[in-house]
N, C-alpha and C positions, 0 to 999 in steps of 0.2 A: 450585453454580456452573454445571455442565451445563444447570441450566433458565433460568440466564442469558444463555445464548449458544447459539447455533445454530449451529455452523460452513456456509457456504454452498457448496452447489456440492459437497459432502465428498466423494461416493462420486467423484466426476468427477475431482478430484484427487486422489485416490488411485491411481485407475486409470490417470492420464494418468503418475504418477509410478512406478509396477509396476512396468515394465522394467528399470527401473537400481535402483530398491534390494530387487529377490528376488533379486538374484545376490550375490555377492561383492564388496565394491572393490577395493582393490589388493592386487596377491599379491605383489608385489618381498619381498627380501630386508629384513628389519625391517619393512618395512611394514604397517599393520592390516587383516584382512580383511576387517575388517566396513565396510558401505556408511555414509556419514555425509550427514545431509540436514539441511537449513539451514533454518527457520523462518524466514523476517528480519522475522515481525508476529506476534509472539506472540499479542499480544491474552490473551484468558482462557484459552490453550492449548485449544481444540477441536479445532483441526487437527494439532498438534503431537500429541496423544494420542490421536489417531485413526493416527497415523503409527507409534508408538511400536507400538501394539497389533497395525497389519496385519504391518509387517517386524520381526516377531521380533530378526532381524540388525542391526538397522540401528541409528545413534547420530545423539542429535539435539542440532545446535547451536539455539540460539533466542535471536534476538535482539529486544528492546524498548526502548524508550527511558521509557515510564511504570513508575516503580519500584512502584508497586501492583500494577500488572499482572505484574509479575515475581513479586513476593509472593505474589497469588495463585493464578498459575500451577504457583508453585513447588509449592506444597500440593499441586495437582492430579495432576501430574507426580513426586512421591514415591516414590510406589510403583514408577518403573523406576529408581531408583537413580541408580547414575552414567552412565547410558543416556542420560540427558540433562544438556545443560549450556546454564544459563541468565546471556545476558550482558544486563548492562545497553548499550546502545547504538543508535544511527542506523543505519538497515540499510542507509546507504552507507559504513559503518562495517566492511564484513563481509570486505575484505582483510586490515584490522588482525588484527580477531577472530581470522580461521583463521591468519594470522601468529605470531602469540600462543599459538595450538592447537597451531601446529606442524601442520596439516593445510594439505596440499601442493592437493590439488582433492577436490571433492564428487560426489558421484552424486545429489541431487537438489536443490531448490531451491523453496521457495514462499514467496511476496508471496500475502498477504490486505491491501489498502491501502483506506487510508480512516482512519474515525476507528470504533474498537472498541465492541461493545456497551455494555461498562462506561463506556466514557466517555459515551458517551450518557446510556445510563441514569442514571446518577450527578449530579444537579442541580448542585452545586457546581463541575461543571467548565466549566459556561457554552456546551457544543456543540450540545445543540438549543436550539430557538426556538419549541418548544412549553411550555416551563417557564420560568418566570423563575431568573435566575441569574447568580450574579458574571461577567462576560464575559472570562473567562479563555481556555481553547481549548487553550491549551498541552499537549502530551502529555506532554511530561517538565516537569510542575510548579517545579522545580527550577533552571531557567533559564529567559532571554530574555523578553520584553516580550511582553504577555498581547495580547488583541482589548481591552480597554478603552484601552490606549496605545496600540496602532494609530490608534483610531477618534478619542482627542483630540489626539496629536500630527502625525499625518503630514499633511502640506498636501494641500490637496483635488483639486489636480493626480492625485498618486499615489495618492489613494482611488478615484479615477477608473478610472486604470491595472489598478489589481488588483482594481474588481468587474467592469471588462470582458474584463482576461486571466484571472481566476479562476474567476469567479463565470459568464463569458458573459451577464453582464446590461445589458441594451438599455438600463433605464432608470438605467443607472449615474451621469449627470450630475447628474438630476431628485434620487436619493437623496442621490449626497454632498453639494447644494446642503441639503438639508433637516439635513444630521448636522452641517456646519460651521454654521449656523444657530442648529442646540440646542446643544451644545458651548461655542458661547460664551457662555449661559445657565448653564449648569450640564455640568461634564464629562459622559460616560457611564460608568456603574459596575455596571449590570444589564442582562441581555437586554431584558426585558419590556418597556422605555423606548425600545430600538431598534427590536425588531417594531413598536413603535405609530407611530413615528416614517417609518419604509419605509411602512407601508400609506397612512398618509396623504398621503405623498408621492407616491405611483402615482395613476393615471391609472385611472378603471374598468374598461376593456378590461385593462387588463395586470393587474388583481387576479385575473380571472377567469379567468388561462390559466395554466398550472404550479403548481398545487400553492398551498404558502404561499407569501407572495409576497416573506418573509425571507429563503425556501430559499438563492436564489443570492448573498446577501451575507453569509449566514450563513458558508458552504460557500467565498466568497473569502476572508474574514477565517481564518479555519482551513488555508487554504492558505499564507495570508501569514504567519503565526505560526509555523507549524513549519516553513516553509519545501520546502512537500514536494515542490514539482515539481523544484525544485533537487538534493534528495536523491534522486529517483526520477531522475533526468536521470544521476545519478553510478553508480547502485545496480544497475540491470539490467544495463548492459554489463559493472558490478564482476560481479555475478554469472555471467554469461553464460561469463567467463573464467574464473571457479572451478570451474569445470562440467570433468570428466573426461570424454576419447571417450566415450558412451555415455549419459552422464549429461541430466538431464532438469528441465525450470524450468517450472514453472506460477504463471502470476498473475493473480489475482481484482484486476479493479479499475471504479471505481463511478460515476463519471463520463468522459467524452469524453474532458477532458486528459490524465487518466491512460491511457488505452486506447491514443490516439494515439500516444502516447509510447511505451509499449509495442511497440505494433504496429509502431514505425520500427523500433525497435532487436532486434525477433527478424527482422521482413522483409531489415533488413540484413544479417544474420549468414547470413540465406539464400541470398543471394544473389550471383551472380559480381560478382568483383570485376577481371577483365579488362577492358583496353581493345577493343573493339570489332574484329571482323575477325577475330581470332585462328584460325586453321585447327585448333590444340590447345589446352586451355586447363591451362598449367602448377599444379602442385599448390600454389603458395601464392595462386592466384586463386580457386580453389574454396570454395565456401559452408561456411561452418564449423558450419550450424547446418538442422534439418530441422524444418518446422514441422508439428506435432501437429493443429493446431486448424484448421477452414477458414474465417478471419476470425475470430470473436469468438464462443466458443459460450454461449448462454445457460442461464437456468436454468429448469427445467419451469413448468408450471402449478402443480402441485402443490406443488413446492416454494412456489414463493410464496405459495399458499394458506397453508403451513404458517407462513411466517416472511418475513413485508411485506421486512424488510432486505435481503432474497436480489434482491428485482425488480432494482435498477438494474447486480447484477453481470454484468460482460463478462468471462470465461476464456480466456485465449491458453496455449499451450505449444509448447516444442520443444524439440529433441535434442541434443545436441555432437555433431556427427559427423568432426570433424578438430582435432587442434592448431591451435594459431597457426605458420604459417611462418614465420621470419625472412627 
């Protein structure tokens, strides 16, 4: 499984996470000493078991919503025992969860987002577009309406919408005219029929610039399906407030929408929330949050040399450095 997955960015998040969990968490009366860190993308566990290994002390929630990937996490993750606990769920899911634990706040936090090596790699799930493959997409197999229902029911209006808010694709008209087209020939039920269908639809110049030129419809469908910007929109600020004084959130994420997004919700936490003028600024206006990263830190050369999937990650982090005031 290890040679499956490369976790990206590893030693970076690790390190950006050291502060808060080589210490202690909470020492009150009952309370458990040892520091608790949250996985909320388990994926094949590389990061989660890199975690386990560097903070001896430390206990890991982990959250996923592909019940495989829990499976085979589960194996992987074994050998620490009850050191780890793996939940099935949306990791905007993760107030319930620690609800549920009975854990009051955490001392660390990592988002790896996107779509996980195994599902990639794994043909039958339909997320690349280098393979042919049922045009499923879905993370948690188990529910909601795949990329082939997107692609033959939604009106070509809202195909529109979501490969231009998705996907940022320019030729988003040109393609959903071509897919409403084929569609009413014969549904869609495999990738292969789709990438044919996009290239042909594009225009020379636009074949030649970015990569596949499925990438960005691929990548909107996959958004639309699990609904992630939605979840990611609910999930950092969830997280940011489960975070204990001291504690610490790092997130790997792989395209612009997701970074943006990001980037709002730790800038805002940084920042005053006083109205203008103020001669002192009262302790419930003060930044609840210290930013780790300066903008978006990338990842080496070398890494990427080592593992192609590492290029398009962006890493943000930062701190809790005060309660919420009332």
């Amino acid at each position: 499984m290890s040679q499956r997955h490369v976790p990206v960015m590893l030693q970076r998040c690790l390190d950006l996470l050291a502060p808060a969990l080589e210490r202690p968490g909470a020492t009150g009366a009952g309370e458990d000493p040892h520091p608790v860190v949250v996985d909320c993308t388990l994926g094949l566990g590389g990061h989660s078991e890199a975690l386990l290994t560097r903070f001896p002390a430390a206990r890991l929630v982990a959250l996923d919503r592909d019940r495989e990937a829990l499976r085979l996490s589960g194996e992987r993750l074994a050998p620490f025992g009850d050191r780890a606990t793996l939940v099935h769920a949306v990791y905007d899911e993760l107030p319930d969860v620690l609800g549920r634990l009975g854990i009051p706040a955490v001392q660390g936090v990592l988002f790896d987002l996107g779509v996980s090596s195994m599902q990639l790699d794994e043909a039958d799930r339909g997320f690349a577009y280098a393979q042919d493959a049922p045009l499923d997409m879905r993370m948690d197999q188990t529910t909601g309406a795949g990329a082939a229902e997107v692609l033959n029911t939604y009106p070509p209006g809202e195909l529109v919408r979501i490969l231009r808010a998705y996907g940022e694709e320019k030729q988003a008209k040109r393609i959903v005219a071509a897919i409403v087209r084929e569609r009413e020939k014969e549904p869609f039920t495999n990738s292969a029929r789709l990438v044919e269908v996009i290239r042909d639809a594009l225009p020379q110049a636009a074949k030649r610039t970015g990569g596949n030129p499925a990438k960005r419809t691929f990548q909107a469908l996959r958004i639309e399906v699990n609904g992630e910007l939605t979840v990611l929109e609910r999930a950092v600020p969830a997280a940011v407030k489960a975070l204990a004084v001291g504690g610490r959130i790092a997130v790997l994420s792989y395209h612009s929408l997701e970074d943006r997004l990001v980037k709002q919700v730790l800038a805002e936490g940084a920042a005053t929330t006083a109205p203008p003028g103020l001669p002192v600024v009262p302790e419930r206006y003060q930044p609840r949050l210290k930013l780790l990263t300066r903008g978006a830190e990338l990842p080496s050369e070398e890494e990427v040399a080592r593992n192609r999937r590492a290029a398009p990650a962006r890493l943000r982090g930062a701190e809790r450095i005060r309660e919420d005031v009332r």
